[in-house]
N, C-alpha and C positions, 0 to 999 in steps of 0.2 A: 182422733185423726185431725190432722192440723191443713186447715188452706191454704192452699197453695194462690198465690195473684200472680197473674203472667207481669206484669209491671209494678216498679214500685218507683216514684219521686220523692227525694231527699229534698228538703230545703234546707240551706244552712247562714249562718252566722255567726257573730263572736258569740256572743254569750246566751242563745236561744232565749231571749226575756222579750222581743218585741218584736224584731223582725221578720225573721224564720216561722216563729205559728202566726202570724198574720198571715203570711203566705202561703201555710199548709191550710189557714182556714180559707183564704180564697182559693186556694186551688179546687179543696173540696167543692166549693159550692160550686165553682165552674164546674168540673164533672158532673157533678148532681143534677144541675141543668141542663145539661147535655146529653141524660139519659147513665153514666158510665158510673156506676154503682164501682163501690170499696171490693167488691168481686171480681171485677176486671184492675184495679187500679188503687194502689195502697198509696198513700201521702202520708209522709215522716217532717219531722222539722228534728234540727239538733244543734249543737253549737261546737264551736271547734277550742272554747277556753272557757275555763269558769272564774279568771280574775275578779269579773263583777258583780259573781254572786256576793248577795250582803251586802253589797254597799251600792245603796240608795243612790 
């Protein structure tokens, strides 16, 4: 059986390599300190192009 999260935040950018899981790491920790558990509230990061995979 698969869980269900009543919310989920997307964080996005070009190329998910720096911005986006920075963001999904602070958002994390805000909730976490706040009491609001990955049970209440799922945090995704993604990108919306992969141009810069690979090149440095």
């Amino acid at each position: 059986m698969t869980q269900q999260h009543p919310y989920t935040v997307m964080t996005v950018c070009t190329g998910n390599i720096c911005r986006s899981p920075m963001a999904e790491i602070i958002l994390r920790a805000e909730f976490e300190s706040r009491g609001i558990g990955e049970d209440r509230v799922r945090v995704l990061s993604s990108g919306v192009s992969d141009e810069e995979y690979g090149h440095p």
